[in-house]
C-alpha positions in Angstrom: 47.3 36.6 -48.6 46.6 37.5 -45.0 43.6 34.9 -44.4 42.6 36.4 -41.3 42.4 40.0 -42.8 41.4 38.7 -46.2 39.8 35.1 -46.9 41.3 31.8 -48.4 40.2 31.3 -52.4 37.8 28.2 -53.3 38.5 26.0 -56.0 35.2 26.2 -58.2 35.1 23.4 -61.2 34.1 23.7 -64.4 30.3 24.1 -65.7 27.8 25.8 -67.5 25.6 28.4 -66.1 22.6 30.0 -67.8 22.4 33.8 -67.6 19.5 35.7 -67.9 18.2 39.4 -68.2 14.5 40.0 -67.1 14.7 43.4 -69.0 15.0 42.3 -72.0 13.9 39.0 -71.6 17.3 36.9 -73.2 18.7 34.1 -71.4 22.0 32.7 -72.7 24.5 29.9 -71.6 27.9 30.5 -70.6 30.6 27.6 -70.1 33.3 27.7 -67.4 36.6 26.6 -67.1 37.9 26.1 -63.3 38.6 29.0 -61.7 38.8 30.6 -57.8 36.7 32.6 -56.1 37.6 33.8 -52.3 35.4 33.0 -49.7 34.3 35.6 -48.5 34.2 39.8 -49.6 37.5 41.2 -49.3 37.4 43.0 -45.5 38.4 46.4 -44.9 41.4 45.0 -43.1 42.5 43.6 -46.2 42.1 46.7 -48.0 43.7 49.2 -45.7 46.9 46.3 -45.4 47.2 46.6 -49.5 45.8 50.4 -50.1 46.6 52.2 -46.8 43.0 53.4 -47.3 39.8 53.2 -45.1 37.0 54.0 -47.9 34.0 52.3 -46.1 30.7 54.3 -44.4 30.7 51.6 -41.5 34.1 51.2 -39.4 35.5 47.8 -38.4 38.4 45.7 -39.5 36.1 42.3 -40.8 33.2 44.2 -42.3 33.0 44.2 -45.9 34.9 46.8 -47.8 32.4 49.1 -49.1 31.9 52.6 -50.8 34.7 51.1 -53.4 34.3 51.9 -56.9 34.7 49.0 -60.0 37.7 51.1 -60.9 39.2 51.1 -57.2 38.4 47.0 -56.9 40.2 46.8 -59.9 43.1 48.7 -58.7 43.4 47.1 -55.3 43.6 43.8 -57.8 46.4 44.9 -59.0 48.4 45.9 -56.2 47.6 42.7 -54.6 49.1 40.3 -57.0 52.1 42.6 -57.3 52.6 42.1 -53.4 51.7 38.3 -53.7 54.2 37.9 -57.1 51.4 37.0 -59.5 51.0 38.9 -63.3 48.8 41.7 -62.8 45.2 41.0 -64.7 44.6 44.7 -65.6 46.3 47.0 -68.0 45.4 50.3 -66.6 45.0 53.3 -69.2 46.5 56.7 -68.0 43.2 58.6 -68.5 43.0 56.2 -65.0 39.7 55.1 -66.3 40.0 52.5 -69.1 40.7 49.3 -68.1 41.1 45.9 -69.9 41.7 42.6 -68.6 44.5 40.3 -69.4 43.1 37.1 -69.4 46.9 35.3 -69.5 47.8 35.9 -66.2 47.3 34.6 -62.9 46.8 37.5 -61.1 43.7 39.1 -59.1 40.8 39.8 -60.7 36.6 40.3 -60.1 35.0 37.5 -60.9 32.9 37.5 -64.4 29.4 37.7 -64.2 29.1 34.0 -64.9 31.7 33.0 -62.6 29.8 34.7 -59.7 26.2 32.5 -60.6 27.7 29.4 -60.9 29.4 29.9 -57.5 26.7 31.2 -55.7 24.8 28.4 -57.1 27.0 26.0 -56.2 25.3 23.3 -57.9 21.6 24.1 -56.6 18.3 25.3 -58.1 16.3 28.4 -57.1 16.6 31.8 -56.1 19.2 30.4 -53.2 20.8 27.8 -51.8 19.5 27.3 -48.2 16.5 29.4 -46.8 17.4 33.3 -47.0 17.6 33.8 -42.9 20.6 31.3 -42.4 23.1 32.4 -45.5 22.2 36.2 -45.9 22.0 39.8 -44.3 19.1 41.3 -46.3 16.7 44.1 -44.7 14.7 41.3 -43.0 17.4 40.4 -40.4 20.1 42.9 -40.8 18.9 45.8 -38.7 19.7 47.5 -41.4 23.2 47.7 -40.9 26.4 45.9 -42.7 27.4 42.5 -40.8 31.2 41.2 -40.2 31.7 38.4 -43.2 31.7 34.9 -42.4 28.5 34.9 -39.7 26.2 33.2 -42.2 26.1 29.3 -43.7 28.8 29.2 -46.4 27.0 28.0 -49.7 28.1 23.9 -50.5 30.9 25.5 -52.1 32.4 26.8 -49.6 31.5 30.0 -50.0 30.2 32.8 -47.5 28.3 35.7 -48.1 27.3 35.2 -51.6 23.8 36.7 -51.0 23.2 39.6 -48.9 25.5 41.8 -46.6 27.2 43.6 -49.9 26.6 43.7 -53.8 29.6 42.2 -55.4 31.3 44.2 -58.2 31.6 41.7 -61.4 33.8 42.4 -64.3 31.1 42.1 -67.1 29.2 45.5 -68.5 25.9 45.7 -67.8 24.7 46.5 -71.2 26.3 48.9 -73.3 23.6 50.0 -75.9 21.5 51.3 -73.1 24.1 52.0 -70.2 27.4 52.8 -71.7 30.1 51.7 -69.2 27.9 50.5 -66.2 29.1 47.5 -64.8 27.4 44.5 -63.1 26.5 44.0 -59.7 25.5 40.9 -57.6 24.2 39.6 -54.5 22.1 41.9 -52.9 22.7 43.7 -50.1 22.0 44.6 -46.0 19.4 47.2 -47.0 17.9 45.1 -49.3 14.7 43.2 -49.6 14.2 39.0 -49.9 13.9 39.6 -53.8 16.9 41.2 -54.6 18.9 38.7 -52.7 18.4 35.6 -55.4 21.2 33.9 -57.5 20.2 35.7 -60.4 19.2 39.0 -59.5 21.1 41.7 -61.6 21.7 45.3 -60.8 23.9 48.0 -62.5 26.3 51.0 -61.6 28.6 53.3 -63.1 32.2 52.1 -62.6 33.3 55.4 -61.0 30.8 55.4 -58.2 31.4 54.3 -54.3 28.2 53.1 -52.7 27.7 52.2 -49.1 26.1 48.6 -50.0 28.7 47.6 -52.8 32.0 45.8 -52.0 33.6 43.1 -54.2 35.6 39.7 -54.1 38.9 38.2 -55.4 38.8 35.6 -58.3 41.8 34.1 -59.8 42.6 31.7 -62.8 45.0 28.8 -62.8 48.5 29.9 -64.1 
């Protein structure tokens, strides 16, 4: 990968992480094996060098990809471990929606839902890491605009940009009784306020749709 279009990928170890849903009031426990998790959001300069494609509202080479659907993250996945020589991770359906994930391979991939907590938490209690104004771009500090990656404190991990700046795209539905095929999102974003920008705040969209706050970021499993 192009680390200075793109970011470096984290080694994050094995654990157990405790997801929960305020909704509906379940909490549940989810163990991990090792896995990586890139550093920071994949940058539009890594996405026009794979896709040839500018998508994002904002203009500039290390801002956060954004207005990228689940669908299109997963496709950029793809093409990325085919230029890189790793297995692709998605099996693509020719409707050009379905998509299912081939947990064999060592290809690209968005991180599970579980995968992204337990490396935002990097180990920590609370709603974040480090106080909100050194590690995040949230609507407090933001001037309400997206924010090059990598200008906050990295998490103990490693990690940049967990919280704030852009919503990560996660692989996991939402919840399919009452949203069908929404998919999860986490993080928070620039535009949005202190509370939504907590290790386990939760938010939803359809996998088809390109919003200006909502990028995504690279995981991989060992081969």
């Amino acid at each position: 990968m192009d680390v200075a279009a793109g970011s470096e990928m984290v080694t994050i170890p094995a654990g157990v992480v405790t997801l929960s849903d305020r909704r509906t009031q379940r909490s549940w426990p989810v163990e991990l094996a090792p896995y990586q998790l890139a550093a920071l959001p994949v940058t539009q300069a890594l996405y026009a060098q794979i896709t040839g494609r500018h998508p994002s509202t904002a203009v500039g080479d290390q801002l956060p990809v954004e207005c990228v659907s689940w669908q299109d993250a997963a496709r950029f996945c793809n093409a990325l471990s085919l230029r890189e020589g790793f297995a692709p991770a998605y099996r693509l359906h020719a409707d050009g929606e379905g998509i299912e994930w081939d947990a064999s391979t060592d290809g690209y991939r968005l991180p599970t839902e579980a995968e992204w907590e337990h490396a935002c938490r990097a180990g920590t209690a609370g709603p974040h890491y480090a106080p909100l104004d050194e590690i995040a771009w949230y609507r407090g500090n933001s001037q309400e605009r997206i924010h090059a990656v990598g200008g906050k404190r990295p998490n103990p991990w490693g990690l940049y940009d967990m919280l704030g700046n852009v919503w990560d795209w996660c692989w996991d539905v939402y919840d399919a009784e009452v949203y069908g095929t929404y998919r999860v999102l986490r993080g928070g974003g620039w535009f949005d306020e202190h509370w939504s920008c907590r290790a386990s705040a939760r938010r939803r969209s359809h996998p088809a749709f390109q919003v200006d706050d909502v990028g995504f970021r690279l995981a991989r499993s060992p081969a």
